[in-house]
C-alpha positions, 0 to 999 in steps of 0.5 A, a space after each residue: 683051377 689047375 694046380 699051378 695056379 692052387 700052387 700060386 695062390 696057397 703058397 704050396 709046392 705042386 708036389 705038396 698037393 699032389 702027397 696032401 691028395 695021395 695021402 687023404 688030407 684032400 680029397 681025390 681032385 676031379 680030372 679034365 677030360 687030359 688027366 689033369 686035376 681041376 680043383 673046385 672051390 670045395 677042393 680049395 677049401 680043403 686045401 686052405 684048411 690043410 695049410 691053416 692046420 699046418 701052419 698052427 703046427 698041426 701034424 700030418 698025422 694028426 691032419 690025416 686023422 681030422 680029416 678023415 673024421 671030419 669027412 666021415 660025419 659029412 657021409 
């Protein structure tokens, strides 16, 4: 799924999900072979988990920290 679409369908801004990834809320997104992102359902329920913590009022930092704790004891 293109970031257009992930856009469309978790009611973020592209922009928004390009810094989630820049920062580490989710992980780097796979890229087609032209550089653009192809997100997974893994990479869709990363962001879905982002936007449900944020919407409880969860902050960046805060998300920043449970995610990466979260992925730490999945390694």
């Amino acid at each position: 799924m293109n970031i257009k679409e992930v856009s469309e369908k978790y009611d973020l801004t592209p922009d928004t999900l390009r810094y989630y990834e820049r920062i580490g809320v989710i992980p780097p997104i796979t890229r087609d072979k032209n550089g653009y992102r192809d997100f997974s359902e893994t990479d869709l329920n990363w962001v879905y988990f982002a936007k449900v913590l944020r919407n409880a009022g969860v902050s960046v930092e805060g998300l920043i920290t449970l995610v990466s704790r979260v992925r730490a004891v999945k390694h």
